[in-house]
Jmol script that loads the backbone (N, CA, C; Angstrom):
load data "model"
ATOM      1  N   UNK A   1       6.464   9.645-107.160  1.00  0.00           N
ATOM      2  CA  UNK A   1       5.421   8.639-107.252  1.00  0.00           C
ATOM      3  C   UNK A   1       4.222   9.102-106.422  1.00  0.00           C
ATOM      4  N   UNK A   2       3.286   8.988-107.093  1.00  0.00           N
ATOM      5  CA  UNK A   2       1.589   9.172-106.205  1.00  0.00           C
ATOM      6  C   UNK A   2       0.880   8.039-106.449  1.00  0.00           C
ATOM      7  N   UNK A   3       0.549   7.401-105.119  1.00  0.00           N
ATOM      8  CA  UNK A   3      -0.475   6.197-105.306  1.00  0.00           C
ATOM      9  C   UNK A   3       0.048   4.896-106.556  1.00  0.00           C
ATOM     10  N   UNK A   4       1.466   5.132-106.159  1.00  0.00           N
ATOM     11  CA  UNK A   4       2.065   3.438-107.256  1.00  0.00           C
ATOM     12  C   UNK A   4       2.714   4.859-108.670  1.00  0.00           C
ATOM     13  N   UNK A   5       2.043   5.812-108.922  1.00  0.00           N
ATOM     14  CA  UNK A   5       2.272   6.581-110.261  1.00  0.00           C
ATOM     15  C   UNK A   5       3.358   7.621-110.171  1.00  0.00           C
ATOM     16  N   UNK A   6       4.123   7.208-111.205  1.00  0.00           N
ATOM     17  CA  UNK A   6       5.008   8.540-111.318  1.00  0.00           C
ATOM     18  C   UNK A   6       3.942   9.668-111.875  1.00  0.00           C
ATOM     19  N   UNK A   7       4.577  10.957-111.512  1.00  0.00           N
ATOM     20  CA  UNK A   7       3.681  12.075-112.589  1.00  0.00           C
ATOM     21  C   UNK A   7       4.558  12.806-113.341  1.00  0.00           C
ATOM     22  N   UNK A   8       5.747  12.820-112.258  1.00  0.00           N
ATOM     23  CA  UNK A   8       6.977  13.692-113.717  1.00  0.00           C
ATOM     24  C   UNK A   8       8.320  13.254-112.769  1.00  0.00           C
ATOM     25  N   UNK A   9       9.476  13.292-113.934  1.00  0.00           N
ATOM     26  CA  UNK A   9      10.966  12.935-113.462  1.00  0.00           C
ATOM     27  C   UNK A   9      11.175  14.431-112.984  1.00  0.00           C
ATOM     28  N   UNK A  10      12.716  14.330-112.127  1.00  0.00           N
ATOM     29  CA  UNK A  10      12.871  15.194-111.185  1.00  0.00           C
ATOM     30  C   UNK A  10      14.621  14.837-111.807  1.00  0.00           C
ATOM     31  N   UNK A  11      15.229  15.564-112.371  1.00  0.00           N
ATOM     32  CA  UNK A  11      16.673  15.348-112.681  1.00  0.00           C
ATOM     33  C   UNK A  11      17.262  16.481-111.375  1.00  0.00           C
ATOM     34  N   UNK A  12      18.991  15.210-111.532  1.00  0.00           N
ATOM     35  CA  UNK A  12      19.808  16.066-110.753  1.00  0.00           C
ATOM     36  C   UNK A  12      21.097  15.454-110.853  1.00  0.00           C
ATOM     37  N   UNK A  13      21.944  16.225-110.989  1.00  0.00           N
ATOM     38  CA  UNK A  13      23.675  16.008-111.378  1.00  0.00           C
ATOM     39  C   UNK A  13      23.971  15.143-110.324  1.00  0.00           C
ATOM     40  N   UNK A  14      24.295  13.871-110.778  1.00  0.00           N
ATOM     41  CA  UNK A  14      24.381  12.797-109.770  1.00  0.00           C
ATOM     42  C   UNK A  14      25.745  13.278-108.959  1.00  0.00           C
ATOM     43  N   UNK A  15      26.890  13.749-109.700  1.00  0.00           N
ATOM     44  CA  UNK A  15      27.973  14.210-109.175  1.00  0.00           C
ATOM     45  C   UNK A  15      28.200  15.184-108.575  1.00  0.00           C
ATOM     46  N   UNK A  16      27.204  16.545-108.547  1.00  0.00           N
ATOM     47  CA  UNK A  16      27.103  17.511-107.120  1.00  0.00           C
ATOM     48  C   UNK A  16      26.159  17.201-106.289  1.00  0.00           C
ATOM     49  N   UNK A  17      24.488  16.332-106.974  1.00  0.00           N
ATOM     50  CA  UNK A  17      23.494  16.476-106.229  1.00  0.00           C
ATOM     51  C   UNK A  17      22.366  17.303-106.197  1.00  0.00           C
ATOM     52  N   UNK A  18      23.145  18.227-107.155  1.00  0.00           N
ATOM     53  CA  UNK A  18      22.925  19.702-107.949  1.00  0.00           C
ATOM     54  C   UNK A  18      21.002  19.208-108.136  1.00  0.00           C
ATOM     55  N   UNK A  19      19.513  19.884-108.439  1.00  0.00           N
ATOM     56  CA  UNK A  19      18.844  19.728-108.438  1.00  0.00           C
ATOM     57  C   UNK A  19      18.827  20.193-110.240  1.00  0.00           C
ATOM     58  N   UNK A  20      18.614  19.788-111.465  1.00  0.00           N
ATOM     59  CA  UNK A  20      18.649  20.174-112.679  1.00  0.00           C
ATOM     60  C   UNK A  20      17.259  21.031-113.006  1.00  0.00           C
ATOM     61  N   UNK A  21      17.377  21.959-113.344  1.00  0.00           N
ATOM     62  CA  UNK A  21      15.633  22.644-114.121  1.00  0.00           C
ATOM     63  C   UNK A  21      15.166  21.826-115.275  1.00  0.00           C
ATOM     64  N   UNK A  22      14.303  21.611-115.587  1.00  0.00           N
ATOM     65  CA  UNK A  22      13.426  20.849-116.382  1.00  0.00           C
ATOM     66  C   UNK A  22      13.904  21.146-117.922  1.00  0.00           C
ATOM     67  N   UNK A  23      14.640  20.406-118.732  1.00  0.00           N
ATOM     68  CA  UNK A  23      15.094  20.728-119.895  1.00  0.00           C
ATOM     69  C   UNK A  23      16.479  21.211-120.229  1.00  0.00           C
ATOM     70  N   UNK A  24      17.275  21.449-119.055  1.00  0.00           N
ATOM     71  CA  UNK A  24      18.462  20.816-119.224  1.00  0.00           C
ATOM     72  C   UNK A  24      18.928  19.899-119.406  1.00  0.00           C
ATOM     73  N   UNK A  25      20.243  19.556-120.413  1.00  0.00           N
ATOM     74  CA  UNK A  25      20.379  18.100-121.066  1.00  0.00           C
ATOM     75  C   UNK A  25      21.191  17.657-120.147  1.00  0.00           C
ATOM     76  N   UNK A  26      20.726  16.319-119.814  1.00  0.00           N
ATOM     77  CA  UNK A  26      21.539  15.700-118.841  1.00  0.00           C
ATOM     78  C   UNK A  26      22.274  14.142-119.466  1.00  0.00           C
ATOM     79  N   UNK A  27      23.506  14.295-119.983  1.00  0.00           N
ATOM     80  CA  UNK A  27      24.359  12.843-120.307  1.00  0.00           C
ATOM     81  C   UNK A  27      25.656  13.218-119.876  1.00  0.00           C
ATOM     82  N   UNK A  28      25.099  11.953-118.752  1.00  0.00           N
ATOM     83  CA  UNK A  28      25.976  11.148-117.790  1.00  0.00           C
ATOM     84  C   UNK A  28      25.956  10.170-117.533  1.00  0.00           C
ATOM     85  N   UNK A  29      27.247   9.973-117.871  1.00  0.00           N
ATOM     86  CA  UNK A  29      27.935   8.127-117.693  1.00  0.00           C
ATOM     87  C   UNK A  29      28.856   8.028-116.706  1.00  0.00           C
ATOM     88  N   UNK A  30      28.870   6.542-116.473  1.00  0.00           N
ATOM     89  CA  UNK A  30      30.066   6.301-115.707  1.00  0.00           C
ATOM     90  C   UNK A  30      30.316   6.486-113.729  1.00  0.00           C
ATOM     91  N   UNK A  31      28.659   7.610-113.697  1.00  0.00           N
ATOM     92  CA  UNK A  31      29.050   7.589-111.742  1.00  0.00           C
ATOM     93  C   UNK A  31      27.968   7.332-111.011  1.00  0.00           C
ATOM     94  N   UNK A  32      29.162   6.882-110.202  1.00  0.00           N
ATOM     95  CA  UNK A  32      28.652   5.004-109.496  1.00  0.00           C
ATOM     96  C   UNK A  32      27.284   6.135-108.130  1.00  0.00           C
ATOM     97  N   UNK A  33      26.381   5.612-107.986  1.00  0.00           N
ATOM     98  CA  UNK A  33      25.374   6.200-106.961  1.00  0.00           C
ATOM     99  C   UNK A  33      25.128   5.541-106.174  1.00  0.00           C
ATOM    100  N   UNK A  34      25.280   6.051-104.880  1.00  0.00           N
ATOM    101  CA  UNK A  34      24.946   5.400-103.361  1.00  0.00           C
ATOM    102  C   UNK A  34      23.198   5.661-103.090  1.00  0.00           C
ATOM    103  N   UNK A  35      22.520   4.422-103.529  1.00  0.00           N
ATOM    104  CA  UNK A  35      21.079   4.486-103.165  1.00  0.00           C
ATOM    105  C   UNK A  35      20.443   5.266-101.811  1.00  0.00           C
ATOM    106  N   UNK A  36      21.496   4.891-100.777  1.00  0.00           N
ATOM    107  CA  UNK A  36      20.832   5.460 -99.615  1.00  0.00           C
ATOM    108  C   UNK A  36      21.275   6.923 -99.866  1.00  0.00           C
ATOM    109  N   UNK A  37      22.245   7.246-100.149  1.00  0.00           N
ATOM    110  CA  UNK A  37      22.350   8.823-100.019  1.00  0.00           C
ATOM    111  C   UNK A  37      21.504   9.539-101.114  1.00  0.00           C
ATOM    112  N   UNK A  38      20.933   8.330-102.213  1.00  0.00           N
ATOM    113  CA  UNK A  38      19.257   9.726-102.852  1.00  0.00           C
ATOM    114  C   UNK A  38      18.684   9.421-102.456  1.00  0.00           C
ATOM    115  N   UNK A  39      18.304   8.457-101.627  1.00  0.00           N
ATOM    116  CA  UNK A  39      17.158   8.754-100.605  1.00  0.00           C
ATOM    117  C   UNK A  39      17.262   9.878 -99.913  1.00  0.00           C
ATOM    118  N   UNK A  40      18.109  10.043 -99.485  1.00  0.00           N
ATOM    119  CA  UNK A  40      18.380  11.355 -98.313  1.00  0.00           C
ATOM    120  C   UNK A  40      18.010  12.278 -99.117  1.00  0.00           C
ATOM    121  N   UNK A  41      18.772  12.470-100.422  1.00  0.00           N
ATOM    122  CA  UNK A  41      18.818  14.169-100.448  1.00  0.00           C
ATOM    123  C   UNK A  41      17.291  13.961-101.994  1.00  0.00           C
ATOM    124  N   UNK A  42      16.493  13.088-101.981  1.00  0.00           N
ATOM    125  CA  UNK A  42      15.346  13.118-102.418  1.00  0.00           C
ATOM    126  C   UNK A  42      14.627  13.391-101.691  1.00  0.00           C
ATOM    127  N   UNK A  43      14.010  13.254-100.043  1.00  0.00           N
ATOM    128  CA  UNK A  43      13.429  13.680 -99.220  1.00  0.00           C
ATOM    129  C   UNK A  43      13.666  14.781 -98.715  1.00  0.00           C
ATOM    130  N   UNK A  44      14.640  15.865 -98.733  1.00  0.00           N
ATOM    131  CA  UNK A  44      15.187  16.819 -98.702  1.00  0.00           C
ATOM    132  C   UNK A  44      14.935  17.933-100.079  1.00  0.00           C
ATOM    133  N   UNK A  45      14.588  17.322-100.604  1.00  0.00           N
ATOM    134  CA  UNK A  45      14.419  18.080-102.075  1.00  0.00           C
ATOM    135  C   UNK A  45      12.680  18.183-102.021  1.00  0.00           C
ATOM    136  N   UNK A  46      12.174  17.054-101.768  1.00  0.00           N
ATOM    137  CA  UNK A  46      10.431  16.635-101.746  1.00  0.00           C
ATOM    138  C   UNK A  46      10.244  17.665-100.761  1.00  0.00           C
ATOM    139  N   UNK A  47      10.883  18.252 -99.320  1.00  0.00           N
ATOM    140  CA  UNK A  47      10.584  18.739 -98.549  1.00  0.00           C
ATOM    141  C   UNK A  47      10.397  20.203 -98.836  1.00  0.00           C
ATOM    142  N   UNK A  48      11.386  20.690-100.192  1.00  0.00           N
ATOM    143  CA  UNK A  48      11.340  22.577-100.504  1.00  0.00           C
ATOM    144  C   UNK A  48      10.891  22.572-101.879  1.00  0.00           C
ATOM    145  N   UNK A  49       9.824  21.374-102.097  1.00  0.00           N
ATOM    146  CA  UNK A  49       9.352  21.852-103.283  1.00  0.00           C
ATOM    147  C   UNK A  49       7.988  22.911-103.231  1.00  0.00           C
ATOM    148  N   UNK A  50       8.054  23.673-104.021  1.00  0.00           N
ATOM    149  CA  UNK A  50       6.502  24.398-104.280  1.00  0.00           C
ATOM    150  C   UNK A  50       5.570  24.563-105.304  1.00  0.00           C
ATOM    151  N   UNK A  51       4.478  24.718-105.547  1.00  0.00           N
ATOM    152  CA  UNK A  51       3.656  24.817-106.030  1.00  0.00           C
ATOM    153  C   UNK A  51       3.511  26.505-106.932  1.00  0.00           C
ATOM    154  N   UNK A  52       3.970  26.414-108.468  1.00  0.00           N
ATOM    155  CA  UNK A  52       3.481  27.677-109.031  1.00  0.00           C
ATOM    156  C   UNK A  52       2.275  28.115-108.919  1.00  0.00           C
ATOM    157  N   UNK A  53       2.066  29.040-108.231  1.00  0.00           N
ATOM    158  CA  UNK A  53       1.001  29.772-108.767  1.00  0.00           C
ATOM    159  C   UNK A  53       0.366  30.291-109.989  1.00  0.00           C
ATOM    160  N   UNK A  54       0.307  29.170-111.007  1.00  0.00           N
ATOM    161  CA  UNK A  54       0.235  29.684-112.690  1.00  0.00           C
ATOM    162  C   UNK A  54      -0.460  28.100-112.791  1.00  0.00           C
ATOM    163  N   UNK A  55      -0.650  28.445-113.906  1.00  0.00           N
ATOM    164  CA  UNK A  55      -1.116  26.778-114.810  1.00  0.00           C
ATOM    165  C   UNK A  55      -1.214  27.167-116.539  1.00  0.00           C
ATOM    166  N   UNK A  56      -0.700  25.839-117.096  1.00  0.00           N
ATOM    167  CA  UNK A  56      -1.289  26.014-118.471  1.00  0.00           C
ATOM    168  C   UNK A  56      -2.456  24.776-118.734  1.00  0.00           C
ATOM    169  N   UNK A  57      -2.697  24.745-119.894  1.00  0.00           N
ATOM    170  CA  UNK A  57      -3.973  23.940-120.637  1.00  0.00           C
ATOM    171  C   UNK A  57      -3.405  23.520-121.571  1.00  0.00           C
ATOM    172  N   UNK A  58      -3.254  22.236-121.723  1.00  0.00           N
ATOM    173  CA  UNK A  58      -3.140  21.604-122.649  1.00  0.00           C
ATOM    174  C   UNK A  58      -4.329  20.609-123.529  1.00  0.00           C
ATOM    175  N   UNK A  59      -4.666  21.406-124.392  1.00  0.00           N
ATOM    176  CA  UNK A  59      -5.897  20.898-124.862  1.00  0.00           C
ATOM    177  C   UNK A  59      -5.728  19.181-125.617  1.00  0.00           C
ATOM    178  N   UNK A  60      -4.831  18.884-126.569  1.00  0.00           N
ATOM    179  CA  UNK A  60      -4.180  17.423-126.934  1.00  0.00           C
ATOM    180  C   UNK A  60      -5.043  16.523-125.501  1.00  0.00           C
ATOM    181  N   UNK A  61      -4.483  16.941-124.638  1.00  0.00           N
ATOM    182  CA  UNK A  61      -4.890  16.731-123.111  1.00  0.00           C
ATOM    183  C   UNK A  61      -5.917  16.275-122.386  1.00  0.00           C
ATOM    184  N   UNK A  62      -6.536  17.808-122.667  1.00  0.00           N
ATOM    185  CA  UNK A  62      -7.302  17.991-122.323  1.00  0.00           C
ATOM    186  C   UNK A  62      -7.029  17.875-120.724  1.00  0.00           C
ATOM    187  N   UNK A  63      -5.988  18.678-120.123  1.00  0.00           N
ATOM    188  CA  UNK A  63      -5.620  18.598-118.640  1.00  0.00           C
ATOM    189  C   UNK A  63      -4.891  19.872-118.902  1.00  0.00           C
ATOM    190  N   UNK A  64      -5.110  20.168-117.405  1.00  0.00           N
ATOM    191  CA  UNK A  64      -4.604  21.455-116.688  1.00  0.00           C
ATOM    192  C   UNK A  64      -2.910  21.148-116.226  1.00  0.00           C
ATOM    193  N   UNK A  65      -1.788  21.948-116.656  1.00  0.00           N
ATOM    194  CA  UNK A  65      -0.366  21.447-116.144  1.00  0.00           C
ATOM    195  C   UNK A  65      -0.210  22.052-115.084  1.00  0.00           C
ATOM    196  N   UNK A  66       0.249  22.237-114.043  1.00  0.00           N
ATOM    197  CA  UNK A  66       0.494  22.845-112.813  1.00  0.00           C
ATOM    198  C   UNK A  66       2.183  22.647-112.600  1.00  0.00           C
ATOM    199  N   UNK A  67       3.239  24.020-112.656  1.00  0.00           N
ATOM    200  CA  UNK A  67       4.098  24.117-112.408  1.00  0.00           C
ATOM    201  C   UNK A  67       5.247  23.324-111.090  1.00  0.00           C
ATOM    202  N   UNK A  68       5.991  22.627-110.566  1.00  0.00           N
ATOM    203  CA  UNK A  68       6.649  22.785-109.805  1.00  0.00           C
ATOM    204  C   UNK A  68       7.893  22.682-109.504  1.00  0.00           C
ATOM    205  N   UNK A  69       8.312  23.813-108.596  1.00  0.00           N
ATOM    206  CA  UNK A  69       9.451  24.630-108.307  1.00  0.00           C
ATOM    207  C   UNK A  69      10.040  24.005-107.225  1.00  0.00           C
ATOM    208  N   UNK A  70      11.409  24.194-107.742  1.00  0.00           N
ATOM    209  CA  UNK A  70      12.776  23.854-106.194  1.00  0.00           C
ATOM    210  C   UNK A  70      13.645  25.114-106.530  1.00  0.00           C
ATOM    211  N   UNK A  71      13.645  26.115-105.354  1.00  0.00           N
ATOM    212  CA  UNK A  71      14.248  26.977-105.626  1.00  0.00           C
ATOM    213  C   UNK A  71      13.421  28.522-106.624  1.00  0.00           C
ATOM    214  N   UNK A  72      14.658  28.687-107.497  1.00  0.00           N
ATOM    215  CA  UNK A  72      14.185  28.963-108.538  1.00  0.00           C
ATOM    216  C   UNK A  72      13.749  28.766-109.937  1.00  0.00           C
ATOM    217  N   UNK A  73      14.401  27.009-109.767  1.00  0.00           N
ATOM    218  CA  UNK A  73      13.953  25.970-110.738  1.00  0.00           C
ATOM    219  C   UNK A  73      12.953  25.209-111.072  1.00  0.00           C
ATOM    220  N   UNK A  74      12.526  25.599-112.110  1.00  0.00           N
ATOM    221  CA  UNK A  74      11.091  24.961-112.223  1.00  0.00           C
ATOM    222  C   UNK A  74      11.608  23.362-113.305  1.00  0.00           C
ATOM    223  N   UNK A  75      11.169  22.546-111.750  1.00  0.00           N
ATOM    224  CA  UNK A  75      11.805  21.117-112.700  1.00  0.00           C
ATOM    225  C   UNK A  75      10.947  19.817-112.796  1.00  0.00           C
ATOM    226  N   UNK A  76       9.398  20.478-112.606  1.00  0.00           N
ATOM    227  CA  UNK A  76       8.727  19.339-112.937  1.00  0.00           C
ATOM    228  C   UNK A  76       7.213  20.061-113.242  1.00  0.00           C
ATOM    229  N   UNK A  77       6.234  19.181-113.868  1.00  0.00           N
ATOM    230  CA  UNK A  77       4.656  19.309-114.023  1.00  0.00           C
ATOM    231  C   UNK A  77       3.874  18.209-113.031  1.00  0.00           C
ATOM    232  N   UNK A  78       2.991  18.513-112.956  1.00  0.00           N
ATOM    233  CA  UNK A  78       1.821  18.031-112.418  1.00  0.00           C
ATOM    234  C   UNK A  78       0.540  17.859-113.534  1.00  0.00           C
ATOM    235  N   UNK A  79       0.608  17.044-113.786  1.00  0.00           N
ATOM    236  CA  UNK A  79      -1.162  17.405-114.582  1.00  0.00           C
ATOM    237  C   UNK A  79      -2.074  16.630-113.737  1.00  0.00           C
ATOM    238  N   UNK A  80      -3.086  17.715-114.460  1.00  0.00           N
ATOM    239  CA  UNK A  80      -4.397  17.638-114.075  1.00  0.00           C
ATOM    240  C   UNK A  80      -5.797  17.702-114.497  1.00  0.00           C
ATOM    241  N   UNK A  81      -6.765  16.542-114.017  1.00  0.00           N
ATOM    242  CA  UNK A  81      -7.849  16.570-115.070  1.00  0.00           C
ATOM    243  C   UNK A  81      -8.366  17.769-115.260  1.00  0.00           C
ATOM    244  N   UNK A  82      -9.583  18.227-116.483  1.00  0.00           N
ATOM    245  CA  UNK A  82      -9.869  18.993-116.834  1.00  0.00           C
ATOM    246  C   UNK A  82     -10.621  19.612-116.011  1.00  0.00           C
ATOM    247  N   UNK A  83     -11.149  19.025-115.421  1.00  0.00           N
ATOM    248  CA  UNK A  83     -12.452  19.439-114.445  1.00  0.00           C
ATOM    249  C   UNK A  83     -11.698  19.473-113.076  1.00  0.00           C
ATOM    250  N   UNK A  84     -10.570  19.143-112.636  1.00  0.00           N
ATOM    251  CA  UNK A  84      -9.560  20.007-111.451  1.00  0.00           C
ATOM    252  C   UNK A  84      -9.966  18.442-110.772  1.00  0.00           C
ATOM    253  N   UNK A  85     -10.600  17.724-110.928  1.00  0.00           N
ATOM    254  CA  UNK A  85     -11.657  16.381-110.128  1.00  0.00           C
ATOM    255  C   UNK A  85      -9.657  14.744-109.703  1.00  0.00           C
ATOM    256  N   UNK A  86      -8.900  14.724-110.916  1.00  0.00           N
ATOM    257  CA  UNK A  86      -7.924  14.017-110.548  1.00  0.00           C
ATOM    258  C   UNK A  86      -6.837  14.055-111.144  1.00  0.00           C
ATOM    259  N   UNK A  87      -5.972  13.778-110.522  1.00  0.00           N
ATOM    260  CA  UNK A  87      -4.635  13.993-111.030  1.00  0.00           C
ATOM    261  C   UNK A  87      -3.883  12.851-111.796  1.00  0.00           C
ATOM    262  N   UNK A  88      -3.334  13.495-113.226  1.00  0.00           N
ATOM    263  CA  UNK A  88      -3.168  12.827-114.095  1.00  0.00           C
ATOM    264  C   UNK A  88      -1.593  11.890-114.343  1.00  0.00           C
ATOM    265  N   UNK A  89      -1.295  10.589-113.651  1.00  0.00           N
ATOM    266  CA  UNK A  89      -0.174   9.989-114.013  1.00  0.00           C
ATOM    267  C   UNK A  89       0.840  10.366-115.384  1.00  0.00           C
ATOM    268  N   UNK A  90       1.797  10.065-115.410  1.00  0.00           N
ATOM    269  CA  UNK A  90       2.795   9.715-116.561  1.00  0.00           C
ATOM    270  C   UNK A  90       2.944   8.302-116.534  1.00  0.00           C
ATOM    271  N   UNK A  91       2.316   7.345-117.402  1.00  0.00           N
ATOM    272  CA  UNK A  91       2.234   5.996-117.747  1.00  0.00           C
ATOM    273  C   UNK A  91       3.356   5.365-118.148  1.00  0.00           C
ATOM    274  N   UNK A  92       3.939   5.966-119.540  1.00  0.00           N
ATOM    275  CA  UNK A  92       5.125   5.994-120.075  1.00  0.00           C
ATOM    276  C   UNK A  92       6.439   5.744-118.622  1.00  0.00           C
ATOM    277  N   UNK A  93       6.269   7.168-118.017  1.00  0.00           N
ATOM    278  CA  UNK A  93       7.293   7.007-117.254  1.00  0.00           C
ATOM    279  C   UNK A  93       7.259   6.168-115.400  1.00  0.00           C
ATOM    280  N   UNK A  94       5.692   5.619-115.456  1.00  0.00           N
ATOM    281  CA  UNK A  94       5.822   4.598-114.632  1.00  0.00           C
ATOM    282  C   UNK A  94       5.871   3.575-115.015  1.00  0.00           C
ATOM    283  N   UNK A  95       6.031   3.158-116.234  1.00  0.00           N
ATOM    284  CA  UNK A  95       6.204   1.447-116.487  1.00  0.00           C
ATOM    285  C   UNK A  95       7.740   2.059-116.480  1.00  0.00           C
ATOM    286  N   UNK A  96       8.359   3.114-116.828  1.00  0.00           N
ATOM    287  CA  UNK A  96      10.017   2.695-117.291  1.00  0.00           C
ATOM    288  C   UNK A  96      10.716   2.621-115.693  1.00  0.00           C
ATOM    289  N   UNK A  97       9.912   3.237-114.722  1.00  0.00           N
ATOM    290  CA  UNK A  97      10.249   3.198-113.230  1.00  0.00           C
ATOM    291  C   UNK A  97      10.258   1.886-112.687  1.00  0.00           C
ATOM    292  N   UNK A  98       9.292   1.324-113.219  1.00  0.00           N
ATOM    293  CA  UNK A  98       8.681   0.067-112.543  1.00  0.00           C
ATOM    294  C   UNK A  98       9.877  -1.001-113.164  1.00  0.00           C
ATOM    295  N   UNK A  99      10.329  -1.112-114.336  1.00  0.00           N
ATOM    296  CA  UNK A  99      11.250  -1.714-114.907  1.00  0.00           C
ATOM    297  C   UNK A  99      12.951  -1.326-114.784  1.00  0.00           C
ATOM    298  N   UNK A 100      12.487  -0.067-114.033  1.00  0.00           N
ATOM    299  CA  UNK A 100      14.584   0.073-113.848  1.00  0.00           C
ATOM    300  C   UNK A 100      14.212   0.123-112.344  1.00  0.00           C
ATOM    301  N   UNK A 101      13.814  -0.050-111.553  1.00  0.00           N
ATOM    302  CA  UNK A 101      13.940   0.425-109.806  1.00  0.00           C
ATOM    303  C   UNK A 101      13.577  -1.260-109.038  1.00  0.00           C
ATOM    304  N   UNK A 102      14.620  -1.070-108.898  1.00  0.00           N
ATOM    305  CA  UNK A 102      14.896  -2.538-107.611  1.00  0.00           C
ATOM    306  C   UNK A 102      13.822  -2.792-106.685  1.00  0.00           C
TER     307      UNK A 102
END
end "model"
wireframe off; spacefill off
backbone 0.3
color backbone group
């Protein structure tokens, strides 16, 4: 979340903790999650993320995507306006945040 906005989901095998790369299929049912312990290991994860040094263009867009990495996993985007001036929410996936998060 930035400023109230999600910008991209961040998957991870609820049952190791495991951090997932972006486009691995993830269906899982059935295990039960201790809120405080993803807090923990979400701030722990927020803490070794990095910034690719790359970008693409998405013209549809009309925004700049900016890579980011945990590890050697690249498991999320960033977009960004065209003119580099602000950074572009996921709408979609902050109303579905705003409607599943306590």
């Amino acid at each position: 979340m930035y400023n109230g906005y999600a910008l991209d989901r961040i998957h991870c095998d609820p049952k190791s903790g495991q951090v997932m790369p972006k486009g691995v299929p993830h269906h899982i049912f059935g295990v039960e999650v201790d809120s405080k312990e993803i807090s923990k290991r979400v701030s722990n994860i927020i803490s070794q993320l990095r910034v690719i040094e790359a970008v693409e263009y998405r013209d549809p867009e009309q925004a700049w995507v900016v890579p980011i990495a945990y590890g050697v996993f690249l498991i999320a985007h960033i977009k960004v306006s065209k003119d580099g001036s602000e950074i572009i929410p996921d709408y979609k996936l902050t109303e579905e945040a705003r409607r599943n998060v306590i």
